[in-house]
N, C-alpha and C positions, 0 to 999 in steps of 0.2 A: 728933311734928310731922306733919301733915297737909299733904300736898304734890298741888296740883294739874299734873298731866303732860298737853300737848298737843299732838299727832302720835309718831309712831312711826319709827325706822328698823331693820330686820333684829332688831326685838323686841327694840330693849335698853333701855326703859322697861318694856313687860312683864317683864322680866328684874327689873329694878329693883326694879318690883310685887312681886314673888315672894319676892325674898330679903332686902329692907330688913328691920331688926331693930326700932328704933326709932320710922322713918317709914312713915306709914299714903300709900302713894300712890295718887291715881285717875285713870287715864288716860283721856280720852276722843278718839278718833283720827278721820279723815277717811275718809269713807264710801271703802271697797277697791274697787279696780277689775283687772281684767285680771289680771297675773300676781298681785297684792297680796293676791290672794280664795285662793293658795297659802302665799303665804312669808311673808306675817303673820297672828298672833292674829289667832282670829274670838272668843273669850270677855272683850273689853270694850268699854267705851260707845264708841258710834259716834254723830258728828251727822248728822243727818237732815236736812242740808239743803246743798247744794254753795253758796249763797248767801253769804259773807261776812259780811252782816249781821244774817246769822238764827246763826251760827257766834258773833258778836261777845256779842248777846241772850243766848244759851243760855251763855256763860262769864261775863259779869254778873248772871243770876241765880241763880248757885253761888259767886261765888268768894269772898263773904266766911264759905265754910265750911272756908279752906286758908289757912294762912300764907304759904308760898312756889307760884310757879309756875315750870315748868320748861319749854323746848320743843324740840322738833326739827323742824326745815325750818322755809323763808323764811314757807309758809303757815299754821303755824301760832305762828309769832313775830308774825305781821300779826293775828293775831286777837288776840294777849295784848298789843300795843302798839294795838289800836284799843279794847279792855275797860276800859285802864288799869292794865294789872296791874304788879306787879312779878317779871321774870322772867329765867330763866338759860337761856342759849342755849348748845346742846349739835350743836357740829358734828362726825360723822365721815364723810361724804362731800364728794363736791363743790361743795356749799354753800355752801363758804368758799373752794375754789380757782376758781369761780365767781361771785363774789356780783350778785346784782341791780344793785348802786351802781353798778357800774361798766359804763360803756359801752362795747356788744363784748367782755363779756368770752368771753374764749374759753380750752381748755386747747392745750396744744403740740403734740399729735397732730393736731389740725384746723386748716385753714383757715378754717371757719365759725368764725362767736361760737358760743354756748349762750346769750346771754342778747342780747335786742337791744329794752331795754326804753327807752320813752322818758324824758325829763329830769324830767318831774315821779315818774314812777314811781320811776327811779331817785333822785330826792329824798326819796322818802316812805320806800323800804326803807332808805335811808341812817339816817332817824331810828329808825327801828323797827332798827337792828344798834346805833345811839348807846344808846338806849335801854333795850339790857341790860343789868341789876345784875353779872351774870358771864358772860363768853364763853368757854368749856372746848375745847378738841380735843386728839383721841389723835397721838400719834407725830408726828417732826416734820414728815412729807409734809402735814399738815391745821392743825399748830401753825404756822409760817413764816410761811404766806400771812393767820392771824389776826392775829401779832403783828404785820403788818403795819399792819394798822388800829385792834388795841387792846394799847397798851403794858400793859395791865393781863391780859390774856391769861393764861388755867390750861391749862400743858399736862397730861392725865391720860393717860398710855401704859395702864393698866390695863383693862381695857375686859370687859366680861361674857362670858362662856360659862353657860348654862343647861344645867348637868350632870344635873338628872333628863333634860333630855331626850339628853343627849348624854354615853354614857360609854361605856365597854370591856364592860359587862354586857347592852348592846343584842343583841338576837337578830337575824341577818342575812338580809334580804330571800330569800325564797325563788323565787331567781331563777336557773334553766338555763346556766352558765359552759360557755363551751368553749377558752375560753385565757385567759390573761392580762389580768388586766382593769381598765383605769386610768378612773375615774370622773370625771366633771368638771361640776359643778353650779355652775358659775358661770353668767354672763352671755354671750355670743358680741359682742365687740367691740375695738376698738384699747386701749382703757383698758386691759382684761385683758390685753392684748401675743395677741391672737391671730393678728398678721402671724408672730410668732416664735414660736409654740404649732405652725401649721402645717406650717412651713417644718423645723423639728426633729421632727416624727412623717416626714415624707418621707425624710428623712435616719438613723433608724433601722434598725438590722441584725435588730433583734430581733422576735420575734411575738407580736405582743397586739391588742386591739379598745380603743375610747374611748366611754365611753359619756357623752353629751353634751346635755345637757338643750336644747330647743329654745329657747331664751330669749336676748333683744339688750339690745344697748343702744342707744338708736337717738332721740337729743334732737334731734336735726336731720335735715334731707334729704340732708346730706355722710356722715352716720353711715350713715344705709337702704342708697346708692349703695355704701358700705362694704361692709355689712355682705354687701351680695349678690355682690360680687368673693369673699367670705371663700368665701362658701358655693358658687361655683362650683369655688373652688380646695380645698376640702375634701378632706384624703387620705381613702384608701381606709379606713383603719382606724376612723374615728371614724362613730359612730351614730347618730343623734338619736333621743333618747327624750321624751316629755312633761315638762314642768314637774312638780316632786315639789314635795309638799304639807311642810311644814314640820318637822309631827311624825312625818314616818316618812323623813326624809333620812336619819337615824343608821340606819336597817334598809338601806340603801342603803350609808353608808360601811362598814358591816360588811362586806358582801357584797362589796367592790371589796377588789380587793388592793393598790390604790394610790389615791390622790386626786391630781387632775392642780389645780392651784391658777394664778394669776397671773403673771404674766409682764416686767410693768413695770415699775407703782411701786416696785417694789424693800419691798415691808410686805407681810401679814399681814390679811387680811379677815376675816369672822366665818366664811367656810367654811373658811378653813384652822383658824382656831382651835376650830372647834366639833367637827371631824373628827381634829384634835391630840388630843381629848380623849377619842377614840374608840380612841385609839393604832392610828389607822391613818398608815402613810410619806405625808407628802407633799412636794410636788415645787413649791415657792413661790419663785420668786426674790426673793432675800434684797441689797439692797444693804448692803455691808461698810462703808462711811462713816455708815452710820444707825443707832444700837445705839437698845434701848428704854430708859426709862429704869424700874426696880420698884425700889421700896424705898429709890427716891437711887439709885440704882446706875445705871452705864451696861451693859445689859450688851447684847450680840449675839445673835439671835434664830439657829438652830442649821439652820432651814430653808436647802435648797440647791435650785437650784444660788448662787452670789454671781455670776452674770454673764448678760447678758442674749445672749448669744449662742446662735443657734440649733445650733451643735457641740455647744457645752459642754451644753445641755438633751437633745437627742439622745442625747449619749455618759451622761447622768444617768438617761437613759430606759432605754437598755439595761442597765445596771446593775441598776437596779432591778428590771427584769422576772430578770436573769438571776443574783438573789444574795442568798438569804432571808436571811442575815448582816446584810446590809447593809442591807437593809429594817426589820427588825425594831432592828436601832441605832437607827436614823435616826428611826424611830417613837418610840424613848423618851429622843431625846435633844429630841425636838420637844414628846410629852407632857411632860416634867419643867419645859421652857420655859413652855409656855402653862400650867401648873401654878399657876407664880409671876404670869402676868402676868392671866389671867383666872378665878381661884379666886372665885368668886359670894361670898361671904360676905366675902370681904377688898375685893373691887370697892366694894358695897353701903356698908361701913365707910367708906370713900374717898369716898364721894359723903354720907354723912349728917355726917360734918365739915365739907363744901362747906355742907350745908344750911344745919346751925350758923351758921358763920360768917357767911351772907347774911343771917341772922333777925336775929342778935345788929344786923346793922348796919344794916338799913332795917326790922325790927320790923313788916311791914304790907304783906300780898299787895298792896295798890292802892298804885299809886303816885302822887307828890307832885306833880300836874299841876293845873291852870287847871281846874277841871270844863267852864268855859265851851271853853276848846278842845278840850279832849275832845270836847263836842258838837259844835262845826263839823267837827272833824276827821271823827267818824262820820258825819254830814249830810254831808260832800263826798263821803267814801268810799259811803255807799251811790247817792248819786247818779251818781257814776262806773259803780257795780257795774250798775247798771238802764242807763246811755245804750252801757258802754262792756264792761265785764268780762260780760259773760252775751252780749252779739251777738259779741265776739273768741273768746271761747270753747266758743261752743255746738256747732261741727262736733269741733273735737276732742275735744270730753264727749259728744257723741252717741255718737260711734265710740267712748271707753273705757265708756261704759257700759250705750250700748243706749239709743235712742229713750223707750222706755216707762219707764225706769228715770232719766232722766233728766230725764224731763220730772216725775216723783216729787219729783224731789231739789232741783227749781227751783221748784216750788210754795211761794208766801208766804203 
């Protein structure tokens, strides 16, 4: 089966790419910007045009070469619901705990929305979320807030690790230690629990360094205001180093003696998982009321600490530095976990029965729409894109991509 894939998160449609057995997939993703040009694929098709209806053009003139289409994010669900396609929407961020449809939405940590889009907007992504043949999310942090809107909802806990690039055979960065050294390759923001990240390194007895990739999260002006309280109150021990490029993270978790991970949601991102796989110890808060589910099973993901307190991560921190015992447990009670739940060939398996199933029942990448409202629909959308989407958003695409670069990407 031939599957057309459009947009990317944290490479797990390249992932897909790579290890499908059956299915031939082609992904083509949204021109990278900023941190994107590190921690995703640079080796598949990218569109050439930030445009909307040059994006809409360029997936109507391919896609009756694919049976099914698949996508990740609102924007490139907007392009496979303005083509006509028929298509499966694959949320594992905040996508779904977010959605467009909804006015002000916002998460619990902020007073800001994240989304303050207006009624028609919000009308239009409501069709384009109606509009999918299958809506998928991992674990129930991302499943809940789906089932909220599609009683027809697939939860899939399984979720990819790319073990060529990520295993225990990795050679470890060649890089000068002088103590103890906890790695932390995430994002720098409240999502991650960095109020309780900082607050528990100050409260540690023991001696080590953090080394801390410079990298935010920062959807609003409430997050920036954030983000720069964090960075004043920054302890002593933690480092900032550059953004690391994708394919040489795993020379990175080698090198670290520990991986510092998440602090909130109480789940499992792809750095802990992909660093599991590395059998190096990490330090993920794990909520006790949320088990994953592999194989039908409920079972508990093995990462600690279970509590969101800044003691209990502290008194976990020092541990860790001060008990190769107990590091090395903890490492292969966590590999043999992500073993089960992100084995690339068992994932891959998991998702070519999804495909199945969606073929056997609508038989036909385009979907059963009005041709005639197809056309108005694209005739209003590009005429919004030209009065309204390219003047709201041309300071912010300036600044992610550079003047010169931008004004490339908006050429019709």
């Amino acid at each position: 089966m031939k599957i057309l894939a459009i947009g990317d998160t944290a490479d797990n449609m390249k992932t897909l790419q790579k290890f499908a057995k059956k299915s031939t997939i082609h992904l083509i993703n949204f021109p990278r910007k900023q941190d994107a040009l590190k921690t995703l694929s640079d080796d598949v098709e990218f569109f050439d045009s930030l445009l909307i209806s040059k994006q809409v053009e360029k997936i109507k003139m391919i896609k009756d070469k694919y049976h099914l289409c698949i996508v990740m994010g609102w924007a490139a669900a907007r392009v496979a619901y303005l083509a006509g396609l028929n298509y499966i929407m694959y949320f594992v961020g905040g996508d779904i705990v977010t959605p467009p449809f909804v006015k002000n939405s916002k998460v619990d940590y902020l007073k800001t929305p994240i989304t303050n889009f207006n009624f028609f907007e919000r009308r239009f992504y409501k069709k384009v979320f109606d509009n999918a043949i299958v809506c998928i999310a991992p674990t129930v942090e991302y499943y809940n807030p789906l089932k909220k809107y599609r009683n027809d909802a697939i939860r899939m806990d399984m979720i990819f690790v790319d073990t060529e690039l990520f295993n225990e055979n990795i050679k470890p960065k060649n890089i000068e230690k002088q103590k103890f050294t906890f790695l932390s390759v995430q994002r720098i923001g409240l999502e991650k629990g960095f109020d309780i990240i900082w607050k528990a390194i100050k409260l540690c007895k023991s001696d080590f360094q953090v080394l801390q990739v410079e990298w935010f999260i920062q959807n609003n002006e409430e997050e920036r205001k954030i983000n720069e309280k964090l960075m004043k109150e920054k302890p002593k021990q933690v480092k900032l180093i550059p953004l690391i490029k994708r394919n040489e993270i795993s020379q990175y978790f080698m090198f670290a003696d520990a991986i510092l991970g998440q602090m909130r949601r109480g789940i499992q991102g792809g750095i802990e998982r992909d660093a599991a796989f590395c059998k190096k110890p990490i330090i993920c808060y794990t909520n006790p009321k949320r088990p994953s589910i592999i194989n039908g099973k409920e079972i508990l993901p093995p990462f600690l600490p279970d509590s969101k307190e800044p003691e209990k991560l502290a008194e976990l921190m020092d541990k860790m530095v001060e008990s190769i015992e107990f590091r090395n447990q903890l490492a292969q009670d966590e590999f043999n976990y992500i073993k089960k739940l992100s084995c690339p060939e068992k994932v891959a398996n998991e998702w070519e029965q999804i495909f199945d199933n969606a073929h056997k029942k609508y038989n036909n990448i385009n979907r059963k729409s009005s041709k005639i409202s197809i056309s108005v629909e694209s005739f209003i959308a590009k005429w919004i894109e030209k009065l309204y989407y390219v003047k709201k958003m041309k300071q912010k695409n300036i600044k992610s991509w550079g003047e010169k670069e931008y004004k490339k990407l908006i050429t019709e």
